[in-house]
Predicted model as a PDB file, atoms N, CA, C, CB and O in Angstrom, pLDDT in the B-factor column:
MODEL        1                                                                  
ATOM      1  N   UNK A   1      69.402  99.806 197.749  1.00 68.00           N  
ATOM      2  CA  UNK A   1      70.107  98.640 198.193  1.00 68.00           C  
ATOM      3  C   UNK A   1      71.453  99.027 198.811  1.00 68.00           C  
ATOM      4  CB  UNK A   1      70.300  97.675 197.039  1.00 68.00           C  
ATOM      5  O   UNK A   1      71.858  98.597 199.891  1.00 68.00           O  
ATOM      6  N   UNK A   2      72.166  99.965 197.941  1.00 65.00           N  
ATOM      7  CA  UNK A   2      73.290 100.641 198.759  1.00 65.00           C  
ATOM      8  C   UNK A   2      73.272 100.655 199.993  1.00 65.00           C  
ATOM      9  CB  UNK A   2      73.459 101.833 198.541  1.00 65.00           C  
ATOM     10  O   UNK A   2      74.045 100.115 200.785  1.00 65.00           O  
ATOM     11  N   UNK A   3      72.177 101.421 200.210  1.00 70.00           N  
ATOM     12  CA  UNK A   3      71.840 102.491 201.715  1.00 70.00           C  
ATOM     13  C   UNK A   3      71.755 100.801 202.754  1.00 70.00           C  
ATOM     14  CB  UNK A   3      69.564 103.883 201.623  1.00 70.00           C  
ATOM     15  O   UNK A   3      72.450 100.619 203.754  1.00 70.00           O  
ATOM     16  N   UNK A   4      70.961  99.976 202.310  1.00 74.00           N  
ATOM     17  CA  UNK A   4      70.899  98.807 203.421  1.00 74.00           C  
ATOM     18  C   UNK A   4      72.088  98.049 203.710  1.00 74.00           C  
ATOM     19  CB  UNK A   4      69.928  97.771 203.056  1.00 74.00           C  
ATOM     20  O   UNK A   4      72.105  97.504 204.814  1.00 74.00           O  
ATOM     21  N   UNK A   5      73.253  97.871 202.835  1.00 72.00           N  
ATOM     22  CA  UNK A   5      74.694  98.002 203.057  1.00 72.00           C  
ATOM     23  C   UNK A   5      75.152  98.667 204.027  1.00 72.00           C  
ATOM     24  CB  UNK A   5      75.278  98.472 202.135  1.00 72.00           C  
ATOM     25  O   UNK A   5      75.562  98.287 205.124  1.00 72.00           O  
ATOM     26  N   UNK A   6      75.044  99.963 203.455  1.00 71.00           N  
ATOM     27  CA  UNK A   6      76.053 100.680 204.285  1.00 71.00           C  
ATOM     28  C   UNK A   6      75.682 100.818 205.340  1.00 71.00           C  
ATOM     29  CB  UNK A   6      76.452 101.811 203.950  1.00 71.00           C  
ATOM     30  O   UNK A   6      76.575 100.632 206.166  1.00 71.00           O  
ATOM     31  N   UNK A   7      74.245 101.203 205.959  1.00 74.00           N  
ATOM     32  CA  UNK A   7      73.861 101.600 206.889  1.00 74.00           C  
ATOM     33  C   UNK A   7      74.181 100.910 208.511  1.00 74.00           C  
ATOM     34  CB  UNK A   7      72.721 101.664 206.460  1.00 74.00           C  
ATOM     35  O   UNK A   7      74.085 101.557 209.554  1.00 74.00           O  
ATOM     36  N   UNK A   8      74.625  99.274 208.403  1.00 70.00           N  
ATOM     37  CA  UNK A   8      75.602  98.953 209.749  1.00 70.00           C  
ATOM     38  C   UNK A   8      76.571  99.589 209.653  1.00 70.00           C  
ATOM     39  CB  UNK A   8      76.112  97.612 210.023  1.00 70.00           C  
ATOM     40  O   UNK A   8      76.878 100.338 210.580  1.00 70.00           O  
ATOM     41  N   UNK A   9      77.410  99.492 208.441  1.00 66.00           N  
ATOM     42  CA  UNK A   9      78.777  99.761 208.557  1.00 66.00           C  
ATOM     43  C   UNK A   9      78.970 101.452 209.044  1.00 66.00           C  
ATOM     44  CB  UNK A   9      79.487  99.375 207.043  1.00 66.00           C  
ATOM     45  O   UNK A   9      79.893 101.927 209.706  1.00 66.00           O  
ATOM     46  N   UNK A  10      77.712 102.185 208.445  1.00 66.00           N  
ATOM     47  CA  UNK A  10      77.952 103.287 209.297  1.00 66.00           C  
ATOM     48  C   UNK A  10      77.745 103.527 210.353  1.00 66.00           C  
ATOM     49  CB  UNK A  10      77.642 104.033 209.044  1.00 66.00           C  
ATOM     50  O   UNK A  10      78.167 104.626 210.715  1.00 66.00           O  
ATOM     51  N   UNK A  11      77.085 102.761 211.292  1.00 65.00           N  
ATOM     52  CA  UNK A  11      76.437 102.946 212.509  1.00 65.00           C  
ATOM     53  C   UNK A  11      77.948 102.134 213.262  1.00 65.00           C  
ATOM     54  CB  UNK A  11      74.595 102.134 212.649  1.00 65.00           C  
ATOM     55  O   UNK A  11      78.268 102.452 214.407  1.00 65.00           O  
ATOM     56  N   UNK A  12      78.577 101.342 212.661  1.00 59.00           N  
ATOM     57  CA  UNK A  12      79.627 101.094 213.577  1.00 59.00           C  
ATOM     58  C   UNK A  12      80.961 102.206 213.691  1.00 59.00           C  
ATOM     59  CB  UNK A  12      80.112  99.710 213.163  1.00 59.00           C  
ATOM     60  O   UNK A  12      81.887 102.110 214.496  1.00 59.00           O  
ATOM     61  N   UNK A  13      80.764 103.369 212.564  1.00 56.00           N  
ATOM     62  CA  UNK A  13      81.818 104.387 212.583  1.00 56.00           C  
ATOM     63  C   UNK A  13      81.483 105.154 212.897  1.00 56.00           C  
ATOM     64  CB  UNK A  13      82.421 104.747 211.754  1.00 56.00           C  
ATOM     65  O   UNK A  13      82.245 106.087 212.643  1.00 56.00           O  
ATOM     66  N   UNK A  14      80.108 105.613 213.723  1.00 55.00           N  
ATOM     67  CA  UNK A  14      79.789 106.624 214.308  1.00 55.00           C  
ATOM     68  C   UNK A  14      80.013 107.302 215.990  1.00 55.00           C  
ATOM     69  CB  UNK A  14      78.727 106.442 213.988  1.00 55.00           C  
ATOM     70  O   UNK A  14      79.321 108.147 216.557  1.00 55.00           O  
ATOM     71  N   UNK A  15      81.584 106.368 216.629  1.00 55.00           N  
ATOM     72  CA  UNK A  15      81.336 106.395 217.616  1.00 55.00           C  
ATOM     73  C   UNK A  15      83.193 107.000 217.130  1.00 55.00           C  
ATOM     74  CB  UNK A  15      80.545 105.086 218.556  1.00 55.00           C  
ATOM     75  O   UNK A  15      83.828 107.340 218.129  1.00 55.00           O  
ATOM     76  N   UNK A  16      83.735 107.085 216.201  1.00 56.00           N  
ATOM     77  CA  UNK A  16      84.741 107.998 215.874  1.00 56.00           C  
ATOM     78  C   UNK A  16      84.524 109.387 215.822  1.00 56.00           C  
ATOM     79  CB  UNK A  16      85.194 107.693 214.786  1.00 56.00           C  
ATOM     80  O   UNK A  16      83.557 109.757 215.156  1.00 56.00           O  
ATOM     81  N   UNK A  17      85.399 110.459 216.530  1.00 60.00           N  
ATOM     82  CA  UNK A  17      85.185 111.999 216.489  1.00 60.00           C  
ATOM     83  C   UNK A  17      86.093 112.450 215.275  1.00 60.00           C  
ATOM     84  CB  UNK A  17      85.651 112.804 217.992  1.00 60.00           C  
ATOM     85  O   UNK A  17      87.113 112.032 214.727  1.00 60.00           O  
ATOM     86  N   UNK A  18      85.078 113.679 215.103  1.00 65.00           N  
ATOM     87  CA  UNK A  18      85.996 113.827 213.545  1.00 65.00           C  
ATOM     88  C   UNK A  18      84.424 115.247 213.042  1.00 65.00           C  
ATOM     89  CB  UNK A  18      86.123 111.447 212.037  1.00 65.00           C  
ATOM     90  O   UNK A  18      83.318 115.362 213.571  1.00 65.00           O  
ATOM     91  N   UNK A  19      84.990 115.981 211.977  1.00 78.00           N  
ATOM     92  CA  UNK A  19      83.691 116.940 211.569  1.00 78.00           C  
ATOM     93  C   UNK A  19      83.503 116.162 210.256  1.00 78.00           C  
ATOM     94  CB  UNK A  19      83.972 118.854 211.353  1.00 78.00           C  
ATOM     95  O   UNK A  19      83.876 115.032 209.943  1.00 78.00           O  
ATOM     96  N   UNK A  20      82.641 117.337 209.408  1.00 80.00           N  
ATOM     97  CA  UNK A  20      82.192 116.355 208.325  1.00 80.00           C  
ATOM     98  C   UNK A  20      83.343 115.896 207.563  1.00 80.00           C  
ATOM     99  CB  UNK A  20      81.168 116.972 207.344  1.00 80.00           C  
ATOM    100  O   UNK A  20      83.550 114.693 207.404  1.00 80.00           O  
ATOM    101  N   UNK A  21      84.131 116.834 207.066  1.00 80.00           N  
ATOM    102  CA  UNK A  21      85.138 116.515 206.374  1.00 80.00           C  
ATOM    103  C   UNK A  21      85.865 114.803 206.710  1.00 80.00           C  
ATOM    104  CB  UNK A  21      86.070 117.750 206.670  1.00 80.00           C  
ATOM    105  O   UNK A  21      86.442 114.024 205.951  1.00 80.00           O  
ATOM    106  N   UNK A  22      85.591 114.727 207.863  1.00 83.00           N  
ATOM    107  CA  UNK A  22      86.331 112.956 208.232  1.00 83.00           C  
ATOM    108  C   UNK A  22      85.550 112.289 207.648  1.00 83.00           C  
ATOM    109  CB  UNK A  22      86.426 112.228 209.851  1.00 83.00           C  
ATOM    110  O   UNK A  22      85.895 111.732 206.606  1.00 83.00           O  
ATOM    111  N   UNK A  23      83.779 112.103 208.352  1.00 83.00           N  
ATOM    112  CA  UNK A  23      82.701 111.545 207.794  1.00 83.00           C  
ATOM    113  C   UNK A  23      82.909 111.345 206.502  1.00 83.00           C  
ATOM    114  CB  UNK A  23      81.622 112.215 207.983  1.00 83.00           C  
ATOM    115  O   UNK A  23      83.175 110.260 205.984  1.00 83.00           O  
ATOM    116  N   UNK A  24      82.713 113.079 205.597  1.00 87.00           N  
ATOM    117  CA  UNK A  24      82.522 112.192 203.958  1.00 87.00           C  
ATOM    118  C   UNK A  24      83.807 111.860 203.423  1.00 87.00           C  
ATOM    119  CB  UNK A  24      81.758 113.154 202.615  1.00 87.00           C  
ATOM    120  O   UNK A  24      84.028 111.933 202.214  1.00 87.00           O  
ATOM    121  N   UNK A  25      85.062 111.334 204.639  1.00 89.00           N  
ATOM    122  CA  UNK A  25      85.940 110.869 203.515  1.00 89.00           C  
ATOM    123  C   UNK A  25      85.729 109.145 204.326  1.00 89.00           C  
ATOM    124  CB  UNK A  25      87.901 111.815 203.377  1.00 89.00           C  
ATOM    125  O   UNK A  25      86.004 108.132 203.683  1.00 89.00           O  
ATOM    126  N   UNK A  26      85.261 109.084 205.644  1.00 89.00           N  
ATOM    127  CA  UNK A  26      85.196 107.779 205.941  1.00 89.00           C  
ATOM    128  C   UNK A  26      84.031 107.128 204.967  1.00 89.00           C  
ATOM    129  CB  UNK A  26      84.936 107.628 207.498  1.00 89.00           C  
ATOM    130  O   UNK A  26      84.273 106.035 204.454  1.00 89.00           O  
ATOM    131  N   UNK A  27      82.859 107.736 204.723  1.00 91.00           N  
ATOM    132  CA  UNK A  27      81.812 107.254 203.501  1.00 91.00           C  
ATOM    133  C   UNK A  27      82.332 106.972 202.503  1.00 91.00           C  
ATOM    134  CB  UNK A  27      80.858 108.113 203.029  1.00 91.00           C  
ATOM    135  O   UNK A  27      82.165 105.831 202.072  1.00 91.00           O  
ATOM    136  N   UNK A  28      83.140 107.902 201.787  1.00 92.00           N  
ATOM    137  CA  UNK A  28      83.758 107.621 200.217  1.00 92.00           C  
ATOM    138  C   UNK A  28      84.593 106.507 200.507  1.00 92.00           C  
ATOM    139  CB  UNK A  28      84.724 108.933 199.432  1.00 92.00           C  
ATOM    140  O   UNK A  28      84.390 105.621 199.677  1.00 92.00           O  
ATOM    141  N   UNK A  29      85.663 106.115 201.560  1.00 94.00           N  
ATOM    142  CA  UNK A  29      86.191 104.762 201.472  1.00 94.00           C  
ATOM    143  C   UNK A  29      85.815 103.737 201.898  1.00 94.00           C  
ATOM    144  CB  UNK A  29      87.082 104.659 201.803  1.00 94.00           C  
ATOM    145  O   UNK A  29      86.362 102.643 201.756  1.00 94.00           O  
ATOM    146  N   UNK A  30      84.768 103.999 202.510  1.00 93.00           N  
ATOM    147  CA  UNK A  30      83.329 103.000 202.768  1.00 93.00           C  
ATOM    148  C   UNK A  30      82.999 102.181 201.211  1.00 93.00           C  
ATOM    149  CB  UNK A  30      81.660 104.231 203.261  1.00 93.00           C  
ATOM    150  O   UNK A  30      83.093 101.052 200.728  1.00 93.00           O  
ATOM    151  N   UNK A  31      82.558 103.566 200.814  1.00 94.00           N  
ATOM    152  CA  UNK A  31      81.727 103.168 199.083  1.00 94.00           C  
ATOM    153  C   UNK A  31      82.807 102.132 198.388  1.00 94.00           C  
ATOM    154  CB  UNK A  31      81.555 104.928 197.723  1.00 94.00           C  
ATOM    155  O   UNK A  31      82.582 101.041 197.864  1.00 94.00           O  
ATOM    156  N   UNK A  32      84.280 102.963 198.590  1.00 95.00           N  
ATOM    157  CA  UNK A  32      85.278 102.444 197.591  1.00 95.00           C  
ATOM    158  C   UNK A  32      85.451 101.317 197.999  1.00 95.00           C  
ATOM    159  CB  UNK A  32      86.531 103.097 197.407  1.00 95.00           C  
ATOM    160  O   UNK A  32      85.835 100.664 197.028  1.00 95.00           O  
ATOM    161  N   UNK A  33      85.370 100.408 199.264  1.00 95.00           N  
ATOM    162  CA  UNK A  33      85.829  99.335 199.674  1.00 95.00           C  
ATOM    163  C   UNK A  33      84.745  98.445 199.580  1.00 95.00           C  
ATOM    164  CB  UNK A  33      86.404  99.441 200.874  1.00 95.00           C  
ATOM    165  O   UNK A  33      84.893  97.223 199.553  1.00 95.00           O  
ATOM    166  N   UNK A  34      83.783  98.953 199.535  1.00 94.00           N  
ATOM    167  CA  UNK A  34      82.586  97.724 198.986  1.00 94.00           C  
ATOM    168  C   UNK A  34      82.537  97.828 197.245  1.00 94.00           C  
ATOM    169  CB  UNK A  34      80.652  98.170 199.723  1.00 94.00           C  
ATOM    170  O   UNK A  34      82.152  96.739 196.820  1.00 94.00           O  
ATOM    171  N   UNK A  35      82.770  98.658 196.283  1.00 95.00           N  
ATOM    172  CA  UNK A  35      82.995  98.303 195.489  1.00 95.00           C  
ATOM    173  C   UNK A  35      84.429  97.393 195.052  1.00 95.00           C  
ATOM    174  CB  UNK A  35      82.678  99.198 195.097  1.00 95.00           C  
ATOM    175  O   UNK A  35      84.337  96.364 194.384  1.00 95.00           O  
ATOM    176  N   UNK A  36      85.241  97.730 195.350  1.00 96.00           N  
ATOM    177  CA  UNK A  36      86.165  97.071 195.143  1.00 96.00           C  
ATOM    178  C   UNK A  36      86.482  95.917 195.912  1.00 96.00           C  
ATOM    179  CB  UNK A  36      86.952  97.772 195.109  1.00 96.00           C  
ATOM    180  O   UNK A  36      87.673  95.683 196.119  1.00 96.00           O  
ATOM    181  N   UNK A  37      85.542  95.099 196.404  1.00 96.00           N  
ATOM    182  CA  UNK A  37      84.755  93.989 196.877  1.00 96.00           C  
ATOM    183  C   UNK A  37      84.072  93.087 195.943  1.00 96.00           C  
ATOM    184  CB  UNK A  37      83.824  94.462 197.679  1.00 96.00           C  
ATOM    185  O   UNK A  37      84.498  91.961 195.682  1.00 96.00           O  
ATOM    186  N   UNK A  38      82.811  93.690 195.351  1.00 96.00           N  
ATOM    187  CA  UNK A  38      82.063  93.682 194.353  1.00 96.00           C  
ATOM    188  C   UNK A  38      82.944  93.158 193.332  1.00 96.00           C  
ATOM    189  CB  UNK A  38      81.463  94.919 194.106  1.00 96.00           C  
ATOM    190  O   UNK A  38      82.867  91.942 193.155  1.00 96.00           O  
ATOM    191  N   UNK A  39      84.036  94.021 192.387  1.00 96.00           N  
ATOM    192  CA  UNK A  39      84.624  93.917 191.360  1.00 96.00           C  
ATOM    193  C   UNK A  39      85.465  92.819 191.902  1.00 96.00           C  
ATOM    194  CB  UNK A  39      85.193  95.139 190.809  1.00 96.00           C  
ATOM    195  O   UNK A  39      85.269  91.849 191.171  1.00 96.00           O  
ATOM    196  N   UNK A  40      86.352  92.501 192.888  1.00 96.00           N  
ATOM    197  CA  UNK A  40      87.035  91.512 192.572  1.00 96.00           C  
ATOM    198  C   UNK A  40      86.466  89.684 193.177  1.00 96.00           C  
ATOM    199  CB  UNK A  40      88.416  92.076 193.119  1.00 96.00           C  
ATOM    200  O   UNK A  40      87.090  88.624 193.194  1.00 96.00           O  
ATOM    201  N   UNK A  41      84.951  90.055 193.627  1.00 96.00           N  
ATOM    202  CA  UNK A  41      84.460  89.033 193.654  1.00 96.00           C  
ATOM    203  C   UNK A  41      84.042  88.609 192.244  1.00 96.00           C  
ATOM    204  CB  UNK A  41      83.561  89.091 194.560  1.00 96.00           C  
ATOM    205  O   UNK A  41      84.306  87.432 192.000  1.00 96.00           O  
ATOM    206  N   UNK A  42      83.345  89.419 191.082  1.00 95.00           N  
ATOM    207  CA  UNK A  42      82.937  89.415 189.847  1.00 95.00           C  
ATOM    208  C   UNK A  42      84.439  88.674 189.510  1.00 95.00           C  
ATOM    209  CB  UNK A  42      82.426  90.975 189.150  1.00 95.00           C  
ATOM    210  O   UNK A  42      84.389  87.445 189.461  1.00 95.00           O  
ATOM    211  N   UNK A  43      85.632  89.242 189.298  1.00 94.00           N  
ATOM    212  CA  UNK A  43      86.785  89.316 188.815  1.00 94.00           C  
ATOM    213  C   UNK A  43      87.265  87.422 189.042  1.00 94.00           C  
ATOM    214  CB  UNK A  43      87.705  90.671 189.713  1.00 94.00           C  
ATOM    215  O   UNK A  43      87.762  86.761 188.130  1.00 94.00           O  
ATOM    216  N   UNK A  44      86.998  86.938 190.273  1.00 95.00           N  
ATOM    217  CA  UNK A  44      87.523  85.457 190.921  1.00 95.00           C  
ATOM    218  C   UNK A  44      85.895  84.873 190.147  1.00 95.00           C  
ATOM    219  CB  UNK A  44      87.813  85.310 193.291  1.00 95.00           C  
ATOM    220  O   UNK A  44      86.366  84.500 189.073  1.00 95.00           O  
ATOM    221  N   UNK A  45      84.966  84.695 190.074  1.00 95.00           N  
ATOM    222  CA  UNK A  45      84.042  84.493 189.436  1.00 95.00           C  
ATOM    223  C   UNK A  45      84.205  83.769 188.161  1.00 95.00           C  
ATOM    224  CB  UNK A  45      83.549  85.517 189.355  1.00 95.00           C  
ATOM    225  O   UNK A  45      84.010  82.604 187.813  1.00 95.00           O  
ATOM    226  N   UNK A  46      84.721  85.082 187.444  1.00 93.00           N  
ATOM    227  CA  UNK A  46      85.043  84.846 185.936  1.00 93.00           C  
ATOM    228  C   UNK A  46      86.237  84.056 185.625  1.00 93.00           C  
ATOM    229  CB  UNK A  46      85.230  86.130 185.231  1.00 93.00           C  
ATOM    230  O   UNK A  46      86.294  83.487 184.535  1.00 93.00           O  
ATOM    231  N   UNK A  47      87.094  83.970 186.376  1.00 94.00           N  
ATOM    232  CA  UNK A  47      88.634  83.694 186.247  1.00 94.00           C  
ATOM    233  C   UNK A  47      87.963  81.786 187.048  1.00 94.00           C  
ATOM    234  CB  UNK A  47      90.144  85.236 187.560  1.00 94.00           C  
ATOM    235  O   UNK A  47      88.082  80.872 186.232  1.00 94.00           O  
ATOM    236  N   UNK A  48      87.522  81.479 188.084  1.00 94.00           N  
ATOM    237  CA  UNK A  48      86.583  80.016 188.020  1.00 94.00           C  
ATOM    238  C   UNK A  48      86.489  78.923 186.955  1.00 94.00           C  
ATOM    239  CB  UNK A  48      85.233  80.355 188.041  1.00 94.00           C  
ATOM    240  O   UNK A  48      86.991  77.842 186.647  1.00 94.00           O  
ATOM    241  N   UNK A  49      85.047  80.305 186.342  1.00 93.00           N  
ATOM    242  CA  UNK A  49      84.338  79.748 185.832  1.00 93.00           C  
ATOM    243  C   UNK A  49      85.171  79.452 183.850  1.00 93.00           C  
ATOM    244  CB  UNK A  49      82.929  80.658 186.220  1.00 93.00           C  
ATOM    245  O   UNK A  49      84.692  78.901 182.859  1.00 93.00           O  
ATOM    246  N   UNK A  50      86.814  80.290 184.140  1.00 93.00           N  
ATOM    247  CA  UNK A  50      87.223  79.772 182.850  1.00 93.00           C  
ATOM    248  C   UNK A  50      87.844  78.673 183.062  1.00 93.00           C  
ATOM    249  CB  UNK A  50      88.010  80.590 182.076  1.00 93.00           C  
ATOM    250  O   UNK A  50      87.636  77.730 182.299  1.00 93.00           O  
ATOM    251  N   UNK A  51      88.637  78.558 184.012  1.00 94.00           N  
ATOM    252  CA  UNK A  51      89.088  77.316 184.609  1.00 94.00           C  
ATOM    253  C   UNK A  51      88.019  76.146 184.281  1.00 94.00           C  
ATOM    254  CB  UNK A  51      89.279  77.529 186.206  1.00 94.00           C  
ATOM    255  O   UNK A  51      88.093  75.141 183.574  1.00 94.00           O  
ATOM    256  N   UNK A  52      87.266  76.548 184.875  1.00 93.00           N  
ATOM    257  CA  UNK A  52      86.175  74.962 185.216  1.00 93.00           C  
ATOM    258  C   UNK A  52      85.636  74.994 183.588  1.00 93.00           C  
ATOM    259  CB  UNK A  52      84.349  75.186 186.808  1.00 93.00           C  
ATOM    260  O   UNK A  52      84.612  74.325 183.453  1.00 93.00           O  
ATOM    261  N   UNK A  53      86.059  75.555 182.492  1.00 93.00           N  
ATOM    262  CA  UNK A  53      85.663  75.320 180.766  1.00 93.00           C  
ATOM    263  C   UNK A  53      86.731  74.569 180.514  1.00 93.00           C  
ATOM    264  CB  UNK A  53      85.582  76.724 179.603  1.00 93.00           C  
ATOM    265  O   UNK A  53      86.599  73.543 179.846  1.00 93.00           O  
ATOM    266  N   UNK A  54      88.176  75.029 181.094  1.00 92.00           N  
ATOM    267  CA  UNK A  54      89.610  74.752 180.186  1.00 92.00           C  
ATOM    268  C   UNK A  54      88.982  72.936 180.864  1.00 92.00           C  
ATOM    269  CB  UNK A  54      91.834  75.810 180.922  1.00 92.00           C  
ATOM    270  O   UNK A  54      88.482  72.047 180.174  1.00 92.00           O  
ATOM    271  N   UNK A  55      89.225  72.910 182.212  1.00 90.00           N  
ATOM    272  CA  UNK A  55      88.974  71.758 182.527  1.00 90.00           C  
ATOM    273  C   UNK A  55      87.857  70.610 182.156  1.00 90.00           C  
ATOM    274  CB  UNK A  55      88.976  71.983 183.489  1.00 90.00           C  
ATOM    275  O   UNK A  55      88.093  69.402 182.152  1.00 90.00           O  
ATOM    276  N   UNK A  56      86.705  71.168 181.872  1.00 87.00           N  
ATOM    277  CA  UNK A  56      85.896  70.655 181.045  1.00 87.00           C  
ATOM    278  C   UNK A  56      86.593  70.073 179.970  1.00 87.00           C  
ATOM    279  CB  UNK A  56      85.020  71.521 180.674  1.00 87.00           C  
ATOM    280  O   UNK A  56      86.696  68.846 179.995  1.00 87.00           O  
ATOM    281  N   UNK A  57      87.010  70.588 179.185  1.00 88.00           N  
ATOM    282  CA  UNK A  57      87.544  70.495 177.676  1.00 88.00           C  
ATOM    283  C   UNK A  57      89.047  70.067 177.616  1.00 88.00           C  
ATOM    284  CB  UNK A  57      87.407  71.976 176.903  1.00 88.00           C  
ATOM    285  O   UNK A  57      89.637  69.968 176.540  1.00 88.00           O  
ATOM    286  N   UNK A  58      89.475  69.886 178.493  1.00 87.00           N  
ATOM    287  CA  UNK A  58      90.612  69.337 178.726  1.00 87.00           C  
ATOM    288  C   UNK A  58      90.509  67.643 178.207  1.00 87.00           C  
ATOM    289  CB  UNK A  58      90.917  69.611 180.294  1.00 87.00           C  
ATOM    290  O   UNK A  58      89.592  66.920 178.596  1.00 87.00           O  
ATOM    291  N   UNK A  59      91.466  67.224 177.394  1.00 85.00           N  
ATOM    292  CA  UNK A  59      91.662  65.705 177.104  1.00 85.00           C  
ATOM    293  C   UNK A  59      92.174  64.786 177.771  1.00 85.00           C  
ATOM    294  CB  UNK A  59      92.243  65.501 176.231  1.00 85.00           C  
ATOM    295  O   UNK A  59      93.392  64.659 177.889  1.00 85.00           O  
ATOM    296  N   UNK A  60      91.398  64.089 178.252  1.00 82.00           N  
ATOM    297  CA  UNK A  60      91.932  63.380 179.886  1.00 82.00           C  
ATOM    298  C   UNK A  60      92.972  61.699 179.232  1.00 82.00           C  
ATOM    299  CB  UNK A  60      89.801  62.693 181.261  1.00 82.00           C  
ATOM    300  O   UNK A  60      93.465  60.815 179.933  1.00 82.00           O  
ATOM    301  N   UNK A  61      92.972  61.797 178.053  1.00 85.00           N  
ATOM    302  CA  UNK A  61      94.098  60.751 177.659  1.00 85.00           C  
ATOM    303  C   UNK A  61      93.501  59.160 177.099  1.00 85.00           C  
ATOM    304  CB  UNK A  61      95.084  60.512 179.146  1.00 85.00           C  
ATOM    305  O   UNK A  61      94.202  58.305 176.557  1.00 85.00           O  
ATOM    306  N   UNK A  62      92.029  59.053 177.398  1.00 83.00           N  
ATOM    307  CA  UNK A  62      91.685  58.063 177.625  1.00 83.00           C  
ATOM    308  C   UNK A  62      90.264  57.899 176.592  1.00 83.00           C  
ATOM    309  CB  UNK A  62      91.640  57.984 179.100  1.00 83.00           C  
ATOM    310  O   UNK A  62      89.426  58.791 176.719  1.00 83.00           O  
ATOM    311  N   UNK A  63      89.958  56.723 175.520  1.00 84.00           N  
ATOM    312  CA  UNK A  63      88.880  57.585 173.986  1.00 84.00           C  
ATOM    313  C   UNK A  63      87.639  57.189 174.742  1.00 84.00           C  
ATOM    314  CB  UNK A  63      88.911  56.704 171.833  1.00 84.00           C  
ATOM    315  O   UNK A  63      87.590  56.030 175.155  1.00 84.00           O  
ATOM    316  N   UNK A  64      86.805  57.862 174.938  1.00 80.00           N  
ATOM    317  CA  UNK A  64      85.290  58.097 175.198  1.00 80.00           C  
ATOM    318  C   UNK A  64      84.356  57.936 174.120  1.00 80.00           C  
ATOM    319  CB  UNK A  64      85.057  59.411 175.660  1.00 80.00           C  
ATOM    320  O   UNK A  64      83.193  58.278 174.332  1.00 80.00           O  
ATOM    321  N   UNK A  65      84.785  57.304 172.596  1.00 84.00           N  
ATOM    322  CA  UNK A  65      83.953  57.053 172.144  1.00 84.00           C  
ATOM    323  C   UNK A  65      83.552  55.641 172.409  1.00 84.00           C  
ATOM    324  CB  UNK A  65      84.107  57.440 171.118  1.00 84.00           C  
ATOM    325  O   UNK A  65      84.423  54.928 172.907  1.00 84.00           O  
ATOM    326  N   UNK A  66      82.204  55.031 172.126  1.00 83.00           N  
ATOM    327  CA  UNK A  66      81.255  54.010 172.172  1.00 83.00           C  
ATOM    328  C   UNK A  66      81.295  53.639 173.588  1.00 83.00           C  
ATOM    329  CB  UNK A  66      81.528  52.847 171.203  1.00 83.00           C  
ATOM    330  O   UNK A  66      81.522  52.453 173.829  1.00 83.00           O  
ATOM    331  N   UNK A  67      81.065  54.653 174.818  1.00 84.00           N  
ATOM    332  CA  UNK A  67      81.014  54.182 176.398  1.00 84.00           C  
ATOM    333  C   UNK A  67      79.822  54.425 176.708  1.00 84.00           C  
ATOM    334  CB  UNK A  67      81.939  54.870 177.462  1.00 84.00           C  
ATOM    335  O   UNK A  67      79.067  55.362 176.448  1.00 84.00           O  
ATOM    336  N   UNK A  68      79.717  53.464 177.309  1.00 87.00           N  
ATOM    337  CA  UNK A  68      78.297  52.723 178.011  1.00 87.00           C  
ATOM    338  C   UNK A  68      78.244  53.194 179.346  1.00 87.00           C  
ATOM    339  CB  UNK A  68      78.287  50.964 178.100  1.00 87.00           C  
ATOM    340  O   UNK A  68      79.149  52.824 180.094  1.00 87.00           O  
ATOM    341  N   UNK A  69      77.449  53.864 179.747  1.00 86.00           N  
ATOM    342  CA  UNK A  69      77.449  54.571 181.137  1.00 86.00           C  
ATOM    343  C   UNK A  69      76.063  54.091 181.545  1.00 86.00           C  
ATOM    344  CB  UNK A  69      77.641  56.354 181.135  1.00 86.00           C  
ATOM    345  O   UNK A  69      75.221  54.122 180.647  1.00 86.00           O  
ATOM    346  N   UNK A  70      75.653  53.628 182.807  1.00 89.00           N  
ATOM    347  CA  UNK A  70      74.480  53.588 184.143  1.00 89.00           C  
ATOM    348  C   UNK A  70      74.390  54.025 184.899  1.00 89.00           C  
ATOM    349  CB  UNK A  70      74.220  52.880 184.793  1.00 89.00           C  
ATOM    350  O   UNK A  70      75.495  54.297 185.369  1.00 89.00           O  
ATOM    351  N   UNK A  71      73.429  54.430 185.597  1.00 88.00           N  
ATOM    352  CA  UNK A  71      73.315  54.911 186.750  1.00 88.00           C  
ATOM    353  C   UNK A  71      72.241  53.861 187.754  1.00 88.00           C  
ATOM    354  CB  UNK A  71      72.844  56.407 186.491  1.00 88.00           C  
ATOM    355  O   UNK A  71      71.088  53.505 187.514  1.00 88.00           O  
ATOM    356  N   UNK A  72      72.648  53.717 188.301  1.00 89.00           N  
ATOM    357  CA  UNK A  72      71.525  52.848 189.928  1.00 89.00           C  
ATOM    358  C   UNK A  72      71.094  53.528 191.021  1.00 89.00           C  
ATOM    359  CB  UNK A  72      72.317  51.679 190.925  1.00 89.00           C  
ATOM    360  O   UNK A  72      71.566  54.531 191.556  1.00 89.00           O  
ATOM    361  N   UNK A  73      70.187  52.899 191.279  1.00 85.00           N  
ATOM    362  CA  UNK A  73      69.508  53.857 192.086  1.00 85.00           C  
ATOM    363  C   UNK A  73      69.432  52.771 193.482  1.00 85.00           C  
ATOM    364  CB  UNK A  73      67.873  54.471 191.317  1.00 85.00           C  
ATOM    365  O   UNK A  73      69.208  51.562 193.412  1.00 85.00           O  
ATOM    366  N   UNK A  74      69.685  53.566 194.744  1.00 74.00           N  
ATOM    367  CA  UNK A  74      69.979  52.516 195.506  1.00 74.00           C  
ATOM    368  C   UNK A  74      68.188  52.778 196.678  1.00 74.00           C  
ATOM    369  CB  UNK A  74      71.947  52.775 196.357  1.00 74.00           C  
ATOM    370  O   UNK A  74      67.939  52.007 197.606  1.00 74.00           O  
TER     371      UNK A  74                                                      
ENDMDL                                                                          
END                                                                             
């Protein structure tokens, strides 16, 4: 799955001159910049989805016991 990633992104850096030594350092910050992609999409994810609990559970001021709720259907 990697390899189907990377494989545009390398085909668009292949028109830079450079020997290998450039290559495997343009790959390694290739790798590093899609992981550290990865992690801070995971990272905004988690940090959401605590929000959208606090807010859940948040006491909106107003008593919700014995409420009568419907729904219609139009």
């Amino acid at each position: 799955m990697a390899k189907q990633i990377l494989a545009p992104l390398n085909e668009s850096s292949r028109s830079h001159c450079g020997g290998r030594a450039r290559a495997g350092l343009r790959k390694t910050l290739l790798v590093l910049e899609v992981g550290l992609t990865v992690v801070l999409l995971v990272g905004a994810r988690a940090c959401w989805f605590r929000s959208y609990q606090r807010l859940r559970s948040a006491d909106i001021g107003v008593p919700i016991d014995n409420v009568l709720t419907m729904h219609s259907a139009c």
